[in-house]
C-alpha positions as CSV (number, residue, x, y, z in Angstrom):
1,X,136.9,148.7,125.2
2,X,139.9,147.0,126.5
3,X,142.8,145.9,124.2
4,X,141.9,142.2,125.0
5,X,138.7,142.6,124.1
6,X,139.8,144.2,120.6
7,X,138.2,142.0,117.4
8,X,140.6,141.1,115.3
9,X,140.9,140.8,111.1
10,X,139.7,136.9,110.1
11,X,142.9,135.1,108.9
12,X,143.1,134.5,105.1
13,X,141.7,130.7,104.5
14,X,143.5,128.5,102.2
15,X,142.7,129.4,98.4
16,X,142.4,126.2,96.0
17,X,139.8,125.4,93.7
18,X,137.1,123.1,94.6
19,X,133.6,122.0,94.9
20,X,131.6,123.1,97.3
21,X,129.5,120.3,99.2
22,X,127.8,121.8,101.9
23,X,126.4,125.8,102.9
24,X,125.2,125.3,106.3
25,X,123.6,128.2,108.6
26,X,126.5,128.6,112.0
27,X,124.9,127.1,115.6
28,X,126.0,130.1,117.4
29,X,125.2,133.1,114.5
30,X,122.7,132.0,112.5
31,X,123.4,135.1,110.7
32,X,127.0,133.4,109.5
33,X,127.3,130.6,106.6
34,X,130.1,127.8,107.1
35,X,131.3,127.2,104.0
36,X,132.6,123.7,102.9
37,X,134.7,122.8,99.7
38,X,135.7,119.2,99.1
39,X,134.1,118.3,102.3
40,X,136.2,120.2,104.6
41,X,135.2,123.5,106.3
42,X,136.8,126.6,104.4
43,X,135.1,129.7,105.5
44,X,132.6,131.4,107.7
45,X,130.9,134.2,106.0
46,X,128.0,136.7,106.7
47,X,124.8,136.0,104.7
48,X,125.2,139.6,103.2
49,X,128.4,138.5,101.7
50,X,126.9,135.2,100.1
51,X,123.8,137.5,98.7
52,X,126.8,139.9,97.4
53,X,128.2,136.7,95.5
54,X,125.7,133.8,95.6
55,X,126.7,130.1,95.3
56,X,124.8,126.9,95.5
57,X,126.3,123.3,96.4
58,X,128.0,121.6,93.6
59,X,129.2,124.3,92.1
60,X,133.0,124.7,91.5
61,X,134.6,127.5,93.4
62,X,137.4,128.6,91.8
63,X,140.0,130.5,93.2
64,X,139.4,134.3,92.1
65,X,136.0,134.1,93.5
66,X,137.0,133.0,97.4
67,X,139.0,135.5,97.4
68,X,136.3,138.2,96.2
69,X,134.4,136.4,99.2
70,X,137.4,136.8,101.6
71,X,137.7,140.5,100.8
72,X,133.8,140.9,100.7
73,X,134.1,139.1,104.6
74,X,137.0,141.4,105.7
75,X,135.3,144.8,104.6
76,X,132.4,143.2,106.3
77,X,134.2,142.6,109.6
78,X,136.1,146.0,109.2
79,X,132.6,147.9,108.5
80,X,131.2,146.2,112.3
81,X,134.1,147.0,114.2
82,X,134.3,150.3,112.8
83,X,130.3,151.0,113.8
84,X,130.9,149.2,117.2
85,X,134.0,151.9,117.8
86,X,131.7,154.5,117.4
87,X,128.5,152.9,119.5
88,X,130.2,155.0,122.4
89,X,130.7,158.1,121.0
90,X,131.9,160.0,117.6
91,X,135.1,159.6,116.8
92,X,137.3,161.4,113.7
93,X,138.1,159.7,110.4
94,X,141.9,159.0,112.1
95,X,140.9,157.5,115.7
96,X,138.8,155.1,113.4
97,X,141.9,154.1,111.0
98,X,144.0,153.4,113.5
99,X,141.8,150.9,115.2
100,X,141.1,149.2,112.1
101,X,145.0,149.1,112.0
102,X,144.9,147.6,115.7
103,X,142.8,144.6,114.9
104,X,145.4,143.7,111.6
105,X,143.3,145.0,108.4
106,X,145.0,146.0,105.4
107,X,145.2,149.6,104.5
108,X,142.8,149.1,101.2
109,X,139.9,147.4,103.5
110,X,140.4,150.4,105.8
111,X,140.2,153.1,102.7
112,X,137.1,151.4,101.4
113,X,135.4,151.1,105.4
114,X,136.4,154.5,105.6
115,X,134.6,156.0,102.6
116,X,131.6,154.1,102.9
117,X,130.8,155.5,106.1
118,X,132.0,159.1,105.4
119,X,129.6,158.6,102.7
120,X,126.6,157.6,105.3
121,X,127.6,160.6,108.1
122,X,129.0,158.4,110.1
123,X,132.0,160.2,109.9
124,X,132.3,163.8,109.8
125,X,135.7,165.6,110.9
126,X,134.4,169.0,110.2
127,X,131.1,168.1,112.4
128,X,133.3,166.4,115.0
129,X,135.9,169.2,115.7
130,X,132.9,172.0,115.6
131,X,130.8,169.8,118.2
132,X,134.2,168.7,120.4
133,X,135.0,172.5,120.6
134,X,131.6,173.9,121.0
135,X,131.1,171.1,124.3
136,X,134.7,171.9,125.9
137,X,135.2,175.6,124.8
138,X,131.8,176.6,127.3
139,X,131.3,173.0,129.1
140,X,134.7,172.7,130.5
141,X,136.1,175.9,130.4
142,X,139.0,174.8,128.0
143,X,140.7,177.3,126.0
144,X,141.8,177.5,122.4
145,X,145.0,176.8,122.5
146,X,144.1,172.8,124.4
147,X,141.4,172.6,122.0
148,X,143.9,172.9,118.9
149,X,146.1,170.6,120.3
150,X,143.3,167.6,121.2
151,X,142.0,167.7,118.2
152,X,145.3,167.5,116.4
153,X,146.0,164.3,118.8
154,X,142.6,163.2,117.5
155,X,144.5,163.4,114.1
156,X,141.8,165.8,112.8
157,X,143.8,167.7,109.8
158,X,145.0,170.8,110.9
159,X,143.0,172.9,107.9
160,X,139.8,171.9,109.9
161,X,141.1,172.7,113.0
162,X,142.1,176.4,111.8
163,X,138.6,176.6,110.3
164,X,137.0,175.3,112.9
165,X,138.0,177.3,116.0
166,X,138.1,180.7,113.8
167,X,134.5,179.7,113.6
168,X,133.3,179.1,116.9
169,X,135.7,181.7,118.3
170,X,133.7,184.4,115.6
171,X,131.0,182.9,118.2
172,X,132.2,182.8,121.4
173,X,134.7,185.4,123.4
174,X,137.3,183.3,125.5
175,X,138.3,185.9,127.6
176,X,134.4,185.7,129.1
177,X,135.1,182.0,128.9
178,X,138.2,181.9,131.0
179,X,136.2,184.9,133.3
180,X,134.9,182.7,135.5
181,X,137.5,180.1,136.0
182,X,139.9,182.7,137.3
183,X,137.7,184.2,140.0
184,X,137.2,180.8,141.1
185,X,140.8,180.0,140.9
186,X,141.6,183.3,142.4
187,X,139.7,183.1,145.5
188,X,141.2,179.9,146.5
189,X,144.7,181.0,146.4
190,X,143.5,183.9,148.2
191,X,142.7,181.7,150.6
192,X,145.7,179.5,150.4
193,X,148.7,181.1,148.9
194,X,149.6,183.9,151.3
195,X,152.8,185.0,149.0
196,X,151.3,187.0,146.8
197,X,154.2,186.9,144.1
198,X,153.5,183.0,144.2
199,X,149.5,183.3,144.0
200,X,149.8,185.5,140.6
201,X,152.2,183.0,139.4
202,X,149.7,180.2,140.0
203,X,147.0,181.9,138.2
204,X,148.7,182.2,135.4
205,X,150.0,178.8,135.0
206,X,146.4,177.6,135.8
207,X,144.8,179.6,132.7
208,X,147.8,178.4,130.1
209,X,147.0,174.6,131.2
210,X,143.3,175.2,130.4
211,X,144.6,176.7,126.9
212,X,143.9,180.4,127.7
213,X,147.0,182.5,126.1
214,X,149.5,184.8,127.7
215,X,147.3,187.7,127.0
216,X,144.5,187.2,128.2
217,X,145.8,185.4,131.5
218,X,147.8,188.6,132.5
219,X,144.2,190.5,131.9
220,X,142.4,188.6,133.9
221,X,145.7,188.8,136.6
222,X,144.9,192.8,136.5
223,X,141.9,192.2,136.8
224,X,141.7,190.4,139.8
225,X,144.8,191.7,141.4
């Protein structure tokens, strides 16, 4: 999604006591109630925020309660832009704060979205960094140390990260990981890198980029050499 197209936090209305004189279903979201006090449009709300705290017309709306509806509306808002974040694909509990942050919603809405849908699995960091590392470690061919750091720039919290790679990697050997993508590699510097000196060096810069260590890049140079 696009920056532009980013929804943004609803502005607070004006907070006055009043009567309100009309509750009438929105043209374009029937699911949305425009709110009138005095007459004059105040508010557009969800119809799970007016079953959260019912009113009626003619009845005095007095200050403390529109703003229990405007804070009802904004976790509301947060909660959809939070679930249409992750329509695309799973995201960790920080990647999601900081887009509620993006589209201007206070850090309290954000706690609250936050823990409800912990609470529901929708967010999981400890199932997010075992399924990222599980796809990229044998999918991609990236090694540990790239890993770590993604899923530090993810903002996973580094006690999860250190638990989750010392379990997959209890799992899975990177050396037969990183096997593979240095035969590859090697046999097209064969091919192009006549300096030999050069081609050794290349291999080895190759396997630290993917996140391979020192170690097990000079192995796989002995190997191959």
């Amino acid at each position: 999604m696009s920056r532009a197209r980013i929804s943004k936090a609803p502005e607070p209305p004006v907070f006055r006591e009043g009567v309100v004189t009309r509750l009438e279903p929105q043209t374009r979201d029937p699911d949305r109630v425009s709110i009138f006090i005095d007459g004059v449009f105040w508010m557009g709300v969800h119809r799970d925020v007016l079953r959260e705290h019912p009113m009626e017309e003619g009845q005095v709306l007095p200050v403390a309660l529109q703003q229990a509806l405007f804070q009802a509306e904004l976790v509301r808002k947060a909660q959809s832009v939070a679930l249409r974040y992750l329509e695309h694909r799973p995201r960790t509990v920080q990647e999601v704060r900081r887009r509620l942050e993006r589209a201007g919603f206070p850090p309290t809405v954000i706690d609250q979205v936050v823990a409800r849908l912990e609470a529901l699995g929708y967010l999981d960091d400890r199932a997010y960094a075992r399924a990222y590392v599980q796809g990229r470690l044998a999918g991609r061919g990236y090694g540990p140390r790239r890993l770590q750091a993604e899923l530090r720039r993810r903002g996973v919290p580094p006690d999860v990260v250190e638990a989750t790679m010392a379990s997959v990697l209890a799992e899975t050997d990177p050396l037969e990981i990183a096997r593979p993508l240095a035969r590859r590699r090697w046999q097209l510097l064969c091919q192009n890198e006549p300096d030999r000196r050069k081609r050794r060096q290349k291999l080895i810069a190759f396997l630290q980029r993917r996140g391979f260590s020192s170690e097990i890049a000079y192995r796989l140079l002995r190997e191959l050499d």
